[in-house]
N, C-alpha and C positions, 0 to 999 in steps of 0.2 A: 882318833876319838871314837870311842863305842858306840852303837845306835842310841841305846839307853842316857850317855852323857850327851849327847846334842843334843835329843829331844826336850831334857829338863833343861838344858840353857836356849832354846829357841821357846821354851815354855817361859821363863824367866823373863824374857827380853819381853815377850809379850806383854807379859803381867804388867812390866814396867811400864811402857809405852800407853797400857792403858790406864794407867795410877797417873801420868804425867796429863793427860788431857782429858779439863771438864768435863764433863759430860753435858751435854750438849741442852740447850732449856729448852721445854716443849712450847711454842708458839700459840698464843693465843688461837684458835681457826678462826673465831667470828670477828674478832680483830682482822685479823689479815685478809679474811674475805671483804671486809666492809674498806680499809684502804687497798687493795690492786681494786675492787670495786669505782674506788672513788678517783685514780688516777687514768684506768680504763674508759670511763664512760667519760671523761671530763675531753681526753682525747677525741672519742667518735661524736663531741657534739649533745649528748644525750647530757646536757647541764641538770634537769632536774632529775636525774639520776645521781648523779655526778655530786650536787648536793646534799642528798638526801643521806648519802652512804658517807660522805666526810664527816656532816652533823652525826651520825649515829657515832663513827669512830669518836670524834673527843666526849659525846655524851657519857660514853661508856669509859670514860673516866678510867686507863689504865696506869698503874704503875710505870715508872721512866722507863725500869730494864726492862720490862715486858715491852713498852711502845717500841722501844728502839730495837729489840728483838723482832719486831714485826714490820720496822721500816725496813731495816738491816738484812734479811733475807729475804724479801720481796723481789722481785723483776725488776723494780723502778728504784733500787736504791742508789745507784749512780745519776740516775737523770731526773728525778723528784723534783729537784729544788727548780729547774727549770720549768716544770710543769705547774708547781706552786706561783710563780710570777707571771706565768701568762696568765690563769685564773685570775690574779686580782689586776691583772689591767686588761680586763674582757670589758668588750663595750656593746650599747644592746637594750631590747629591752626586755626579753625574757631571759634573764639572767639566773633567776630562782635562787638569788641571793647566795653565789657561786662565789662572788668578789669575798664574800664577811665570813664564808666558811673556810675558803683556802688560806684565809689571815691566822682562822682559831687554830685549821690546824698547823700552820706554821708555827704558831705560838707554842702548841704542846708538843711538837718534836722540839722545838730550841729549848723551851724550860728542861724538858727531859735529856738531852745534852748537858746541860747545865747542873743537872739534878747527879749526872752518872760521871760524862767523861769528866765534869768539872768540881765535882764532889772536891771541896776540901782535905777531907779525909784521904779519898783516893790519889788526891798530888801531892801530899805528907807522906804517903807510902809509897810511894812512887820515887820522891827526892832518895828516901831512906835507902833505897835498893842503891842508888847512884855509885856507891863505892862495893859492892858486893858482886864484882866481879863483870867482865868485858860482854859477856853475853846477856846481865840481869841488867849491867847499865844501858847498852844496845835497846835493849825493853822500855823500858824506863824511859829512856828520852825520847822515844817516839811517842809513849801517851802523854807524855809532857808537852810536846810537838800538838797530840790533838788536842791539849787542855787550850796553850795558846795564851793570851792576854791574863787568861786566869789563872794561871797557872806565880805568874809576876811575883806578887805581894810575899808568896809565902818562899821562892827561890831569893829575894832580898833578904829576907829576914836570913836568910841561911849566907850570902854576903858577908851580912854586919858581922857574920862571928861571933853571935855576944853565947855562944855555950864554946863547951868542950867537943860539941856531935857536931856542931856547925861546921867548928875548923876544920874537922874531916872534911866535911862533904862540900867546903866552899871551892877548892879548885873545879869540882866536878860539877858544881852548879854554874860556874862560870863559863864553863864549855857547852854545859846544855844551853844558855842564855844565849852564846854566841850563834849555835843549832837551829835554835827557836827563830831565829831570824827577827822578820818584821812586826809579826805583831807583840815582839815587847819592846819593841821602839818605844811608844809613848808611855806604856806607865814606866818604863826606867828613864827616861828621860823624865818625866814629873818626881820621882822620886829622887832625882840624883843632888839637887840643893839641897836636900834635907838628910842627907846621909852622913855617917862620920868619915873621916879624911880616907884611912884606907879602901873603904867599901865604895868611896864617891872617886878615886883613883879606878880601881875594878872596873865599876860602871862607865866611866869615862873611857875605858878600853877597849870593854863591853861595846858600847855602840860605836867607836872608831873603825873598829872589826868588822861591825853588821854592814855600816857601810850609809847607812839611812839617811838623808839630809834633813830629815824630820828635828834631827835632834840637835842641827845645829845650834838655831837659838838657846836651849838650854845649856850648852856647855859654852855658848859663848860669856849667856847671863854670870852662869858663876867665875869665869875665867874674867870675869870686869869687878867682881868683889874686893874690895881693899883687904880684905883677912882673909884669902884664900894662899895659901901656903905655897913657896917655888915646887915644891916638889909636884904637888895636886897640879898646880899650874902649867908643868911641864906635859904633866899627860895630857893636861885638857887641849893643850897647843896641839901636840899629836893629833888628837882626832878632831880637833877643829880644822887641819889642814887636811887631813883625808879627806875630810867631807865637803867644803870648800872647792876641793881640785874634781871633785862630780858635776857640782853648777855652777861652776865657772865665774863663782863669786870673790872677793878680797876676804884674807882671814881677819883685817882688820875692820872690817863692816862693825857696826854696832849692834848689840845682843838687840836693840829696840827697831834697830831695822830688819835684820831676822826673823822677830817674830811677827815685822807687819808683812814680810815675804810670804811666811806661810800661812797669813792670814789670806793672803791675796789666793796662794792657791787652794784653804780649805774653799774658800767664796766661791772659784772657779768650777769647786768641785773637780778635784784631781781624784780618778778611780781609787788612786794608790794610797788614798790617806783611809777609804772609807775602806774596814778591813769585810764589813759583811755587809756590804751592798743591798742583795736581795732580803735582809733578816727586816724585821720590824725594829729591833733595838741595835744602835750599835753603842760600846762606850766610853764613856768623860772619866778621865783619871783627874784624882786629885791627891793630895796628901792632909788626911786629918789634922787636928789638933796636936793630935799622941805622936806624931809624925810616922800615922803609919800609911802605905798605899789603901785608896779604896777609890771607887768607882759607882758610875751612876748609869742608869740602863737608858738612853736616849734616843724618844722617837726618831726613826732613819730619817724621815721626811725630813726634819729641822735640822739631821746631826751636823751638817757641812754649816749650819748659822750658827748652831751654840760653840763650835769649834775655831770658827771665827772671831765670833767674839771673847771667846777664851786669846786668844792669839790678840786680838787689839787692847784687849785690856796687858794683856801684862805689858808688849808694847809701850802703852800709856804707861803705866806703872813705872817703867824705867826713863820715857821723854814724856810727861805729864804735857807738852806742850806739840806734841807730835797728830797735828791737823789730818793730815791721811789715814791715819789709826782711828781719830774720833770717827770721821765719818763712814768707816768702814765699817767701824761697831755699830753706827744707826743704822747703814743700811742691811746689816745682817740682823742688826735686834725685829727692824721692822719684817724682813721677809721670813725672819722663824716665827713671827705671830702670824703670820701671812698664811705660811705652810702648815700651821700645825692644826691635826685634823681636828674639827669638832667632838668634843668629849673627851682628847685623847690629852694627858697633864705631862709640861715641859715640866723636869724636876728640876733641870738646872737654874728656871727664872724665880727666885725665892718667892714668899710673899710679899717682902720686903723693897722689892724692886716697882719701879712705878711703869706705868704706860711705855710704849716704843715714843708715843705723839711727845708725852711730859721729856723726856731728853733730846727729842731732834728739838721743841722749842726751844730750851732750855739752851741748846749748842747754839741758835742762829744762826741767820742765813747763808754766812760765810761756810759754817759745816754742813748745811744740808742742801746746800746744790751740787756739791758734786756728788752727793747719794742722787738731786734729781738726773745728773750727769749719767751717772753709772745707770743708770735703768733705762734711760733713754737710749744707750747703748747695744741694751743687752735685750731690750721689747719688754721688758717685764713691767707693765703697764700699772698693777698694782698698786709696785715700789713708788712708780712718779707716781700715782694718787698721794700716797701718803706724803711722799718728799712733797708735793706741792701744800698736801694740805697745812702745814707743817710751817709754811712758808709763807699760807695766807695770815697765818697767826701772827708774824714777826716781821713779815716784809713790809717797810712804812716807805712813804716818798723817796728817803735817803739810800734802800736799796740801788746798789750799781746794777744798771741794766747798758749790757753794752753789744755788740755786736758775737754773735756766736755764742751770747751768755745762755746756760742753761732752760731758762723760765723762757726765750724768744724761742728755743727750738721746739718746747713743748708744747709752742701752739701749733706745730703741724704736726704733733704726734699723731698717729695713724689708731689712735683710742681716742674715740669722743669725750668718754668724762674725762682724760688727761687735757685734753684742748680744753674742754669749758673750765674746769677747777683752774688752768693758768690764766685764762680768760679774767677769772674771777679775781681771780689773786693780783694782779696785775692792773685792774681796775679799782680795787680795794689803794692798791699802795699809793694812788693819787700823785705819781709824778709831778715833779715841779717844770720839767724840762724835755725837749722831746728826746729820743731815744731809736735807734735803729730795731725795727721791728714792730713799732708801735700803731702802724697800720694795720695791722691782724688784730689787734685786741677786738675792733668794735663788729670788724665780722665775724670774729669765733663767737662774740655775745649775739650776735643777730641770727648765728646757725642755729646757738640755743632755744632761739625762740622759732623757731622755724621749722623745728624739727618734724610735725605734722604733715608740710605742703611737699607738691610732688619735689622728688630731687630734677635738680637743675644739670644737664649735660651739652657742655659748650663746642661743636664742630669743628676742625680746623681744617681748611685745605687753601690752596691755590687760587684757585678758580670755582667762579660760581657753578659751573655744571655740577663739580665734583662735590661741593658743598651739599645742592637741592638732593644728590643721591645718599651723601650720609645724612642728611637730616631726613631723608627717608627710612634708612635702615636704622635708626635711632629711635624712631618715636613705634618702626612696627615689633620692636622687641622688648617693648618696655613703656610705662608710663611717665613718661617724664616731659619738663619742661626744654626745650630744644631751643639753644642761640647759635651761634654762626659767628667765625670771624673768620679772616684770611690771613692772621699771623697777629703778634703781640701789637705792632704798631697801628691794627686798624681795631682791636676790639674795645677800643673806648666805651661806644657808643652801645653799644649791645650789651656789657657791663655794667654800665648805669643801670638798669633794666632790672637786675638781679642782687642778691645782699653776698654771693657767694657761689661759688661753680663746683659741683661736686665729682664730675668727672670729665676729665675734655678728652673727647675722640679725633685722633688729628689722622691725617692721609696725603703722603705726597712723597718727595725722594727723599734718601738720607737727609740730605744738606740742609732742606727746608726745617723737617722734624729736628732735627740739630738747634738751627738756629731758634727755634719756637723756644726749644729747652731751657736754652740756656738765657734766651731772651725774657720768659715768664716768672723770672726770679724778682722782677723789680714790679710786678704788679701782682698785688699782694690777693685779688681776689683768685687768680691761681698760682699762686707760689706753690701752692702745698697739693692744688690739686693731682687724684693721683691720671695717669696718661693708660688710653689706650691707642694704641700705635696700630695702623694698619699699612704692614709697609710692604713693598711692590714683591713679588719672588724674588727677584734678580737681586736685591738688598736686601732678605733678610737677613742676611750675614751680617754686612756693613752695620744695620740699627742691631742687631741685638749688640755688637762690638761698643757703638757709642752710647745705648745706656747700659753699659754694663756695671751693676755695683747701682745704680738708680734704684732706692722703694719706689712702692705701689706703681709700678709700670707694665701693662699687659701687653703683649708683642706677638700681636696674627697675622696671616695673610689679609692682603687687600682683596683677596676675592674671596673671601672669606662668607658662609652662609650664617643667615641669620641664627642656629644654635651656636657657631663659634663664637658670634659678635657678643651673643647674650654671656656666655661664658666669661669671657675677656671683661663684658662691661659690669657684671655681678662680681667678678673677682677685685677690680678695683674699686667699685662699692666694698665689700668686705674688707681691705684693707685698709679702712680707714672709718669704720666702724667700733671693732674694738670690743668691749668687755658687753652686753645686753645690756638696753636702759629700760624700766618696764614705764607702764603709763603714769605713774605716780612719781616715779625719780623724773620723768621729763616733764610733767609739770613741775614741779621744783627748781628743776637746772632753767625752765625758761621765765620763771616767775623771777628768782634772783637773777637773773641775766637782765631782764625789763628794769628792777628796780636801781641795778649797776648801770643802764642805758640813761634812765632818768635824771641822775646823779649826775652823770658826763655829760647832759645836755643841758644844766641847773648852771655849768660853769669849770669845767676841765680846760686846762690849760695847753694840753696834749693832744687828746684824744679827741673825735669829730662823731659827736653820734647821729650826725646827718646821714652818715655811711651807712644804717641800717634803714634807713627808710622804706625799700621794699619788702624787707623783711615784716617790719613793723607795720605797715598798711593792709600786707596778706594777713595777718596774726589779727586783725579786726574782724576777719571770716572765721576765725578760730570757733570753736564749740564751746571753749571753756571761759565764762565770763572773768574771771579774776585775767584771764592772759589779754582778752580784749582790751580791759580796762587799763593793764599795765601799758601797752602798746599806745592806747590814748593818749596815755600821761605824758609817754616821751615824745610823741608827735607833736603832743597841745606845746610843749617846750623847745623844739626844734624848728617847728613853723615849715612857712615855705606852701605854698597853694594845693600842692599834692596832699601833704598833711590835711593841712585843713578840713579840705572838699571829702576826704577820706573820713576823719571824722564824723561828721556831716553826715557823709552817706550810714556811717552807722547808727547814726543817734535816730536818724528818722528812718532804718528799719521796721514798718511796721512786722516784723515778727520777734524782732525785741520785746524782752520784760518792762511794764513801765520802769519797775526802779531800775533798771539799765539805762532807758532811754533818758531819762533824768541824771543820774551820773555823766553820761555820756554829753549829751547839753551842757553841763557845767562845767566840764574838758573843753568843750567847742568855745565856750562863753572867756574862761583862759588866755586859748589858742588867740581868741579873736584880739582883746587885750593886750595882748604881749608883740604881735606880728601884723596886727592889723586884718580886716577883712577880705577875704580871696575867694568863697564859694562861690556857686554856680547860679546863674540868674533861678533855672530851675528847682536847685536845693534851696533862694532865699523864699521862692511861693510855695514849697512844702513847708518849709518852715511856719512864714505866717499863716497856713492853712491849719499846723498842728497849735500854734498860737491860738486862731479862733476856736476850733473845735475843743482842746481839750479842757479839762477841770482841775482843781487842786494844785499841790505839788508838781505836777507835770507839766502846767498853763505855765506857772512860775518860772520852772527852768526852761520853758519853750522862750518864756519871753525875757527874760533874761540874756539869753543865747541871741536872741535878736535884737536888742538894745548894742549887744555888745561888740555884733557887727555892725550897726551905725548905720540898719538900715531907714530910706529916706521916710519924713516924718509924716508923711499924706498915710504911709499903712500904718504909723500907728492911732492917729488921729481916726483913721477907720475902723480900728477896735475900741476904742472908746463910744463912738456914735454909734458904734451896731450893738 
């Protein structure tokens, strides 16, 4: 070959090579300087940099291909998305509002994906390439690959066949389908009962292929159709036993227990169902009216509840009588309202749909225990708010309360308002008959009201030496009230004392702490409490082995220094605390607790609200006169000398309001009526001292109060003559 003819063909080949490739688009700079900006500084800590430069990037408002040309060549285009998810779960308080800008710009990279790789347009020309040779289809199925889920709707349409261009390109849409893998499990799975026979054979082979047990329910639903045709039937058996012999499941299962399978694992939250985790939306396939694919953009937080309840409902749909499916649907309806962020619109829950509370009543109690079941399981303390609340509305006397029933565990749930709302609920339903558990109710109402006074922490040892040193090391780490016992069988008498034990500290050998354990089950004011253990070196092995799998149990040395102890005794505190109550929700919780104590002292056939009486005497020191008064009421009804004299002692508070001190007199005046007179020689010469002295309304209820106690007639024969 001549100098002259290679150079013009090494010129030629040039020409071409650069006719064949783009030309490359120029990068916005002050784009790309403002995100490595905002990914750089978010790194070294510098957040109100960090923020300042993400808000400018979405401010500035660019075009998708320009944004994504500016993600795309950047440093951080493979590891962004990780840097995006640590920003919005940064915790803090100089944040500079780092959480709300790494969300926007999340939002405008996904929209602009959405806007390019997902372009309609762009996967109609992309399909179109599919038969135009090995190396344009090669192309083609990879941006097909990154279109993903979106890509579905419009490779179906090309399935159905219904043109002449289809036919071509449908063998070769059906091997991209198979390619695309996972994320078009669901919408061809949603779309495959609405397809015509051949395209629903296709699809049926389609996912037997992919392998997904996602889709078993669907192909089982149509494989139970009475007009599903042998032939269609034949495939669907195929890939119902592929996918079958993956979980280990019968291919004769029922399409409705299928789809409460994979309810159970949307519930779970299995990774593999949620295809974009870290995105803000992931989505809900449906099939329109027209019968064609479309889909809904679905806050991530709720996606695993509305998916759920997609999955229970159709479930229901095919066993209308299928009890595990209903309550799975309440308890996913409740914790996607639970979850979903303020301001932010589930599209999937119409308007038309009513409350979470309106259908857990509407199911009864039978369906919404074991939603309180499942929460109670799983800590999600919420959920048993609601399943209880749920439960105060509809549980009457005839509710089954039985041994290990849901509503008896929730009173030692390790959340306050979960114990008090069962407390509540429980004391509402007015049992006819007693019931295993039914000891707790009147102390989780007398915690309610008590919630002000120091916590109470009960000692446990052997021997008294050992005792006087933790009731030392107890009261110098802490304010609290301090009792004593030396095992279950002697704390009788020290328990009377108290309405409730909020944490017991016990010390002594394995064997002992053993038997405490297991022995503290049957008395109810610590069943629930939770245990800090101080157990010898030479055992720590041994106790951590025997409560192992135990809540709220803290496990130190016995030589342990007073910051361990506090540790250990604050952590069991906080385990049984629960969600914040502020000072207005605990007036409330102890207001309706007094008024349910009242009620159970008026005439309960179960329940003994003498069992609060310390609580209810301390709640007389209260600051807030409505809790005083409450407290009165059930004392003046329950009787009994301590009552009484208690009373008593508040009414002739001189730093009582008179109209207190006069309420509080006609409590006493009651008590005295109902149970006879009991106070103190002392309280009867205040009294008729406040007798003499006072005026009006107040003389009235003084003497009133003292008529009632029946005192002798020389003092009052002496107010009359003076």
């Amino acid at each position: 070959m001549s100098r002259q003819r290679f150079a013009l063909t090494a010129c030629l080949m040039m020409l071409a090579v650069a006719l064949s490739v783009a030309p490359a688009k120029a990068l916005d700079e002050q784009a790309s300087e403002y995100w490595n900006d905002f990914i750089h500084y978010s790194r070294v800590a510098r957040l109100d940099l960090a923020a300042s430069n993400g808000q400018a990037l979405v401010d500035q408002g660019l075009e998708a291909e320009a944004l994504l040309e500016v993600i795309e060549q950047s440093p951080y285009a493979d590891s962004y998305p990780r840097d995006l998810v640590r920003m919005q779960n940064m915790s803090g308080e100089k944040l500079y509002g780092i959480k709300q800008v790494a969300v926007q710009v999340e939002e405008a990279i996904n929209d602009a994906k959405i806007a390019v790789i997902r372009d309609p347009a762009r996967i109609a020309d992309e399909i179109d390439k599919l038969d135009q040779g090995l190396r344009a289809r090669k192309i083609a199925v990879s941006r097909l690959v990154e279109a993903g889920e979106y890509a579905v709707p419009q490779l179906v349409e090309v399935v159905r066949a219904d043109s002449a261009r289809n036919k071509e390109l449908r063998p070769y849409a059906i091997e991209a389908l198979v390619q695309m893998n996972r994320p078009v499990v669901l919408p061809l799975s949603e779309s495959l009962g609405s397809l015509p026979l051949d395209a629903q054979q296709d699809v049926a082979r389609i996912l037997g292929r992919i392998g997904y047990p996602l889709a078993l329910p669907y192909l089982k639903e149509v494989a139970e159709r009475p007009d599903t045709d042998d032939k269609t039937l034949a495939v669907l058996r195929e890939s119902i036993s592929r996918l079958v012999a993956k979980r280990g499941l019968s291919p004769e299962t029922a399409a409705s227990a299928f789809y409460l399978l994979l309810a159970e694992d949307y519930y779970a939250g299995r990774e593999s169902l949620i295809l974009e985790p870290t995105a803000s939306h992931n989505l809900r396939w449906m099939v329109d009216d027209a019968g064609q694919l479309t889909y809904q953009r679905i806050p991530t937080e709720i996606y695993i509840d509305v998916m759920t309840m997609q999955a229970t409902k159709r479930s229901l749909k095919l066993n209308p009588n299928g009890s595990d499916a209903l309550s799975l649907w309440l308890a996913s309806n409740f914790r996607r309202e639970n979850r979903l962020p303020v301001g932010v619109i589930d599209p999937s829950y119409s308007s038309e749909m009513r409350s979470p509370q309106y259908y857990a009543t509407l199911a009864g109690p039978a369906h919404v225990k074991p939603v309180l079941r499942r929460a109670l399981t799983a800590g999600d303390y919420e959920l048993a708010l609601d399943a209880v609340d749920a439960l105060s509305d509809t549980a009457g006397h005839d509710v089954v309360l039985y041994e290990g029933d849901s509503l008896i565990n929730a009173l030692n749930a390790p959340d306050r308002r979960v114990r008090y709302a069962t407390a509540f609920t429980l004391a509402k339903a007015q049992p006819q008959t007693p019931f295993e558990g039914a000891g707790r109710v009147v102390p989780v109402l007398a915690e309610a009201v008590r919630q002000d006074v120091k916590p109470v922490v009960m000692v446990v040892a052997e021997d008294q030496t050992t005792i006087n040193s933790l009731v030392s090391k107890v009261r110098g780490v802490g304010n609290f009230d301090v009792i004593s016992s030396r095992g279950v069988g002697t704390s009788g008498d020290e328990l009377m004392t108290v309405t409730g034990v909020d944490v017991v500290v016990i010390q002594g050998p394995a064997s002992f702490i053993n038997a405490f354990n297991v022995g503290r089950g049957s008395v109810y004011k610590i069943a629930a409490s939770p245990l800090v253990v101080l157990a010898a070196p030479g055992e720590l092995t041994a106790v951590n082995r025997l409560l192992a799998g135990e809540v709220n149990v803290a496990i130190t040395r016995q030589d342990a220094g007073n910051i361990e102890i506090t540790e250990a005794i604050n952590q069991a505190f906080d385990s049984m605390r629960g969600g914040a109550i502020d000072a207005e929700a605990a007036s409330d919780y102890a207001l309706e607790a007094l008024g349910l104590l009242r009620e159970i002292a008026m005439g309960s056939r179960v329940y003994d609200a003498a069992l609060a009486k310390p609580a209810l005497i301390l709640a007389l020191g209260d600051r807030r006169d409505a809790v005083v008064l409450g407290a009165a009421r059930v004392l003046s009804e329950v009787g009994g000398s301590d009552a009484q004299q208690a009373i008593a002692a508040a009414a002739l508070n001189g730093d009582r309001s008179t109209q207190m001190k006069i309420r509080l007199l006609g409590l006493l005046s009651n008590c005295a009526r109902k149970h006879g007179p009991s106070i103190t020689e002392y309280q009867a010469d205040q009294l008729l001292k406040l007798v003499n002295e006072a005026r009006g309304p107040l003389a009235d209820a003084a003497s009133a109060a003292y008529g009632a106690l029946n005192m002798p007639s020389a003092h009052s024969t002496r107010a009359i003559l003076d």
